[in-house]
C-alpha positions, -999 to 999 in steps of 0.1 A, spaced: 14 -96 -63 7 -63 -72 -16 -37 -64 -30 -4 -79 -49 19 -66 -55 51 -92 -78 76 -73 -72 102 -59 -38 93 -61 -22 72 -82 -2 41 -56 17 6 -68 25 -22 -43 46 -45 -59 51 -74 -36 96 -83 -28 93 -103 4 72 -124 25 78 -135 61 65 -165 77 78 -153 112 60 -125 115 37 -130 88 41 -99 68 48 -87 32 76 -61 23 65 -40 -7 82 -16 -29 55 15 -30 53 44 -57 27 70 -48 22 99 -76 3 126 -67 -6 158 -91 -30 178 -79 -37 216 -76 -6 227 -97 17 205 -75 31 177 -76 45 147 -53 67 112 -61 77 87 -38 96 58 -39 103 32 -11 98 -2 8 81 -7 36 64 -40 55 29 -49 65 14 -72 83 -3 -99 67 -34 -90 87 -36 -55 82 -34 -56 47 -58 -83 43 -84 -58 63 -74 -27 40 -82 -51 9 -114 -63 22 -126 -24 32 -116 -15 -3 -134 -41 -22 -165 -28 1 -160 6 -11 -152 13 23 -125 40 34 -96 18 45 -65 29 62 -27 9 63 -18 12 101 9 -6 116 29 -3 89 69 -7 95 103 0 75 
């Protein structure tokens, strides 16, 4: 799976993991961000629950503002 969100900022999810355990996904993330004459690249992995990113989806396909909490590395 992969995800990509291109405004403001331009972020990837690119799904490399899933754990039944604790159901959560561990995603490699690139956020680019070039605004007002600066400019900002990141690169890393990080996990999320399974539940929590299923409620940022949802709030995005609303059009709603949608937050990642709970996020761990």
């Amino acid at each position: 799976m992969s995800i990509k969100l291109n405004y403001p900022i331009d972020m990837i999810f690119e799904e490399l993991e899933f754990n039944d355990c604790l159901p959560s996904i561990k995603f490699r993330v690139n956020v680019n961000v070039n605004k007002f004459n600066h400019n900002l690249d990141y690169s890393g992995e990080l996990w999320i629950d399974c539940s929590v990113m299923d409620f940022f989806i949802k709030n995005l396909n609303k059009g709603k503002n949608s937050i990642l909490n709970e996020v761990f590395f």
